[in-house]
N, C-alpha and C positions, 0 to 999 in steps of 0.2 A: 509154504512154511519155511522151507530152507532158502528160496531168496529174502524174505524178513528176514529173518536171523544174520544172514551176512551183510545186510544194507544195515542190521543194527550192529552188527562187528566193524563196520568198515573205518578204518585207522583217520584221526583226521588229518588233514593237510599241514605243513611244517612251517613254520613262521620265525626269519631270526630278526632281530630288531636293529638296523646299524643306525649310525651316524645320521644328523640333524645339521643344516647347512644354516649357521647361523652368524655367519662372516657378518650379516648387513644390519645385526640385532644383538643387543648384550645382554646375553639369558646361557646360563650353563646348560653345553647339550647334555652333557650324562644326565641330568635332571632332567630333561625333555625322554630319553633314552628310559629312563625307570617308570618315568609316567606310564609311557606308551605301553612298555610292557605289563603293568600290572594292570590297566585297563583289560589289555588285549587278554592276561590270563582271566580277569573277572566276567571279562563279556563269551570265553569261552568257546571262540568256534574254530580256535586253533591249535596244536601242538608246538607252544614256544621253543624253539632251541635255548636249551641251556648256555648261561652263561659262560660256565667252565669249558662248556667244548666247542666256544668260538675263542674261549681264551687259549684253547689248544691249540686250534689251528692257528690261533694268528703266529704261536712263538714254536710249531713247527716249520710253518712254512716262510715263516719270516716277512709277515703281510700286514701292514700296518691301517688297521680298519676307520682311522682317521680322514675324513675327505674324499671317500668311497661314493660319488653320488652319483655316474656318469651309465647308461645301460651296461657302458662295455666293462668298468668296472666292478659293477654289481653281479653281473654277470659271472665274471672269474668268482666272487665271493663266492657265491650261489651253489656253484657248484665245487666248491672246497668245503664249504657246509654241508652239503647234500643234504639240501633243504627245497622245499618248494615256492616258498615266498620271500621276500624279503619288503620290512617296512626305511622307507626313508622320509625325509620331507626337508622343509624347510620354515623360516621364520625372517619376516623381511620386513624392515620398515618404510612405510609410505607416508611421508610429512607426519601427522599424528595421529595415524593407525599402524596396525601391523597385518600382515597378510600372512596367514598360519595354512601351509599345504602339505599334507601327508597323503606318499603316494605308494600302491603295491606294485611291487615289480613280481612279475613270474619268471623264476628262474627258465624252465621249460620251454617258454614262447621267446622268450628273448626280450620282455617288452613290459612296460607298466599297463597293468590292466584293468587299475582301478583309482581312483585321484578324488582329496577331498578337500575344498577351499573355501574360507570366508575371511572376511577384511573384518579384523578387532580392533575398537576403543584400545589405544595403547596406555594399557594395566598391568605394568611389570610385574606385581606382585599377584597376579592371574595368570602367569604365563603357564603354567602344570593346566590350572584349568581351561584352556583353551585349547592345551594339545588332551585332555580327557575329550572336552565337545568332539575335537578333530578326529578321532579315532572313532568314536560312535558314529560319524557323519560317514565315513568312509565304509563300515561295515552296514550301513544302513538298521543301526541302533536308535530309540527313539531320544531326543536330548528334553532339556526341560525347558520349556518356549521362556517363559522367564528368566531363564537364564541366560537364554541365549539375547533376550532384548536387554541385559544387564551388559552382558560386554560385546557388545554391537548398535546401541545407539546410545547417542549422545542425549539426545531427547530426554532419557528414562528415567523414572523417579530414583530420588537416593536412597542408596542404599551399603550396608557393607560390600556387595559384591563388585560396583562401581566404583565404588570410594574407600579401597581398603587402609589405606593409610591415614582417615578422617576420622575422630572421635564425634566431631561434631561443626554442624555449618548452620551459618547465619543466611539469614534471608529478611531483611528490612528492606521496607518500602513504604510507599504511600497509600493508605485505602480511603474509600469514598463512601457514605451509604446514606439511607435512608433508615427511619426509626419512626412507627406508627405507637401511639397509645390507644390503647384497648381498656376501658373500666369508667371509675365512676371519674378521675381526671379528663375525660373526652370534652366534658361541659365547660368544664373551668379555661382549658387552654384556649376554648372559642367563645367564651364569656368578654364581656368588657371589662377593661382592665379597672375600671373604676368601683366594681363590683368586687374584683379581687381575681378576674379573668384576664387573659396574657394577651386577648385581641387574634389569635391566631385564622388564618385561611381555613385550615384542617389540621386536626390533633397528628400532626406529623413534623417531622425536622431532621432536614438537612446534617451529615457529619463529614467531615472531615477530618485524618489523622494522618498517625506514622503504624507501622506495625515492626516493632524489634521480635523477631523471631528467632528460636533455636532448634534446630533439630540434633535430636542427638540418636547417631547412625547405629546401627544393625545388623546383622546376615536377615535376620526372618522378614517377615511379609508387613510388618508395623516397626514403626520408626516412632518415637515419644517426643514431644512439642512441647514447647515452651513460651509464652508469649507474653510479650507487654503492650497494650494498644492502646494511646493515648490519645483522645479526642477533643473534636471543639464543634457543638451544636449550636442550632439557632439562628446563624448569622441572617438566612433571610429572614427574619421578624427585627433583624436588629440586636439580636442579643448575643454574647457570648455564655454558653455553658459549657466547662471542660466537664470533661469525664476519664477514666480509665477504667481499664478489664485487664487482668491477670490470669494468662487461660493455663490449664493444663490439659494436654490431647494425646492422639495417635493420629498418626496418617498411614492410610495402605502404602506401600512402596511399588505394589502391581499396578494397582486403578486411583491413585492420588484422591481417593474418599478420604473423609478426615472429621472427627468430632474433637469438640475440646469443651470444660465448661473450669469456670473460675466466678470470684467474685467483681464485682461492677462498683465503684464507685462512681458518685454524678453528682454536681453542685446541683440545689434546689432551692426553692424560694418557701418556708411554711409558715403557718400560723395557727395558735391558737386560738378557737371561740366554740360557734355551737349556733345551730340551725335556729332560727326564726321563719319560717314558713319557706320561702325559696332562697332567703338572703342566709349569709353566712357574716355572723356578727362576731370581728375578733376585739382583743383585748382595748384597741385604740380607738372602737370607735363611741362615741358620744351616746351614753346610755348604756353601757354593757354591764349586763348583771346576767353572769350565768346559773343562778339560784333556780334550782328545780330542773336546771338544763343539763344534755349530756353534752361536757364540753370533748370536744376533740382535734385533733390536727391534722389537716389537711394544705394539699397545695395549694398555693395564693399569692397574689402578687404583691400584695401591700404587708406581705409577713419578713421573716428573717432569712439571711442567708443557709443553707444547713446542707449536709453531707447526707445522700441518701445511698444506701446500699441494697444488692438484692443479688443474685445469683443469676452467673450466666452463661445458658446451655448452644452449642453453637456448632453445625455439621455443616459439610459443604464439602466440591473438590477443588484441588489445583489441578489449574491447566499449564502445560508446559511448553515454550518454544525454544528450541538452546538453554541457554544458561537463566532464559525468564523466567518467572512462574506466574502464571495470573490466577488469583486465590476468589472465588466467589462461594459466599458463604450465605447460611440463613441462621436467623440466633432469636432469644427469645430469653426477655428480663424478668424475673420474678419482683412484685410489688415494693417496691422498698418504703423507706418514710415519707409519708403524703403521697402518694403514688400510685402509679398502676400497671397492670403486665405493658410492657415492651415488645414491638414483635421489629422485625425487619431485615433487613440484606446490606452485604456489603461486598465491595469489590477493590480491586489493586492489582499492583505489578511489585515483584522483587529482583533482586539478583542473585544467584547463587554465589554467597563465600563461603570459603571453602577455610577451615583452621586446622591446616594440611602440615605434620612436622614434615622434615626435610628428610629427602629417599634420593640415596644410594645405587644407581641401577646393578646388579649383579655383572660381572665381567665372565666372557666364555675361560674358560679354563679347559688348556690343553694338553691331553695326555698323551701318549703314547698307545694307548690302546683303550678303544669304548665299549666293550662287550654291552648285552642287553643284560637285565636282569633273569634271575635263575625261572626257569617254567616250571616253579609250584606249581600246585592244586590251585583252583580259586581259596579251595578253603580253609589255603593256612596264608593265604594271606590277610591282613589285619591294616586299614586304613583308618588311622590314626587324624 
């Protein structure tokens, strides 16, 4: 019982936060300096030194805590603090990454005893958040894997965490697909054209298009889509038919899953008339009296030009390689005039643009003295 009690008494270890070596990268260390420490007071497994009594020491002893990165330096700090730990690191850039390393020095051993390092996406406007990962990596705190693929690959779906400075990015390209009919049209597209049939191989056709795309960016796990898809079918039977789709979606920003549905416009060919046993007799032809008949309209070849509409539902993912994205999607048209369901696939490539205003990198800013911040509680601190 009384060794419980004093292993539940026992004081923890002292922790004072210096200096951040940030010569090779333009990020304010006192900001990296406040990070660290409010992390380190939230995660809790140390006794931060107060601010005020390394501001003591530094203008007792006349010790300028600026540029402190060296064992032997740390060392003299160490113990003018009479402290147990001390946190340093550094922030470097490498072509267009950066290399973010925080390391513990133990006053006591003379020596760093603990080091924690990854190569970041260079996201100036993430740099706090890279030194929060840093600090959780180093005490073997759990980080958030999505997060961590947000600012360390390049690959990674958009998102605010990637793209802080982006409201919103385009992505146009070319897509290709195919488009089956399903219904009572099946017959007619493979009828002879002289009957009022298009001659077709199989109730299917060939699309080709562009796809103008917008995403508009996020922090959370869905990003909102925007799309215009302009098309042109038929060309194997000879024909041209445009169409367009007008989508509205979301895409995950984790797994690039993505649904969108909009309206379909589609040029058509109809006509008016009314069954006579298997023939379909329209207004032009020789004899037509639809007296006692149910006249209706249907798709036809020998009819008028017309605008069919219908509704269009459409899931699928993008796949991503760099700045590519390859979009394979499945969709499916609701009946429109003369018409009948639509099913089918399509596929493409875009490129990421990016409608990025223009950023500032922060400059280091040097003081005369960088103390850490004060070792509240966790629980008066307030992240805003």
């Amino acid at each position: 019982m009384g060794g419980t009690a004093n292993a539940q008494s026992e004081p923890k270890k002292t922790l004072a936060v210096l200096d951040f070596d940030v010569r090779n990268y333009p990020v304010d260390a006192q900001q990296l300096i406040d990070k660290a420490t409010i992390e380190l007071i939230r995660i809790n497994k140390f006794e931060i030194v107060d601010k005020y009594d390394i501001e003591y020491i530094s203008k007792r002893d006349q010790v300028d805590l600026k540029g402190c990165y060296s064992k032997i330096c740390l060392g003299d700090i160490g113990k003018r603090l009479k402290c147990d730990f001390l946190l340093t690191g550094s922030y470097d850039l490498l072509g267009d990454r950066v290399a973010v390393t925080v390391r513990l020095y133990d006053v006591a051993k003379g020596s760093f005893t603990e080091s924690a390092s990854r190569i970041y996406l260079n996201i100036p406007q993430q740099n706090l958040t890279m030194m929060e990962v840093a600090v959780k990596d180093l005490l073997a705190v759990a980080n958030d894997e999505n997060l961590i693929k947000k600012l360390t690959i390049s690959e990674e779906y958009e998102s605010a965490l990637n793209n802080p400075e982006t409201a919103v990015i385009n992505n146009n390209g070319p897509r290709l697909g195919i488009t089956a009919v399903v219904g009572s049209s099946t017959k007619i597209l493979m009828a002879d054209p002289k009957t009022g049939g298009f001659g077709y191989s199989l109730p299917a056709l060939t699309s080709f298009g562009y796809q103008f795309e917008q995403v508009f960016v996020n922090s959370g796990d869905f990003q909102a889509l925007f799309e215009f898809i302009p098309l042109i079918a038929g060309l194997e039977y000879g024909r041209v038919i445009p169409s367009a789709n007008v989508l509205m979606g979301m895409r995950n920003s984790r797994t690039g899953w993505e649904f969108a549905v909009g309206p379909n416009f589609t040029t058509t060919v109809t006509a008016e008339g009314y069954m006579q046993g298997e023939d379909f007799i329209i207004r032009s032809t020789q004899g037509y009296d639809p007296a006692g008949k149910d006249v209706i309209t249907r798709l036809d070849s020998r009819g008028d030009l017309a605008v069919s509409t219908g509704l269009v539902l459409g899931f699928g993912k993008t796949f991503k390689s760099g700045k590519m994205n390859f979009p394979v999607n499945l969709f499916v048209v609701t009946p429109g005039r003369g018409d009948s369901w639509r099913i089918g696939t399509s596929v493409g490539f875009n490129i990421v643009r990016k409608k990025t205003p223009s950023f500032t990198p922060m400059t280091t800013q040097t003081k005369p003295l960088s103390p850490a911040a004060s070792g509240a509680s966790a629980q008066r601190i307030t992240i805003q």
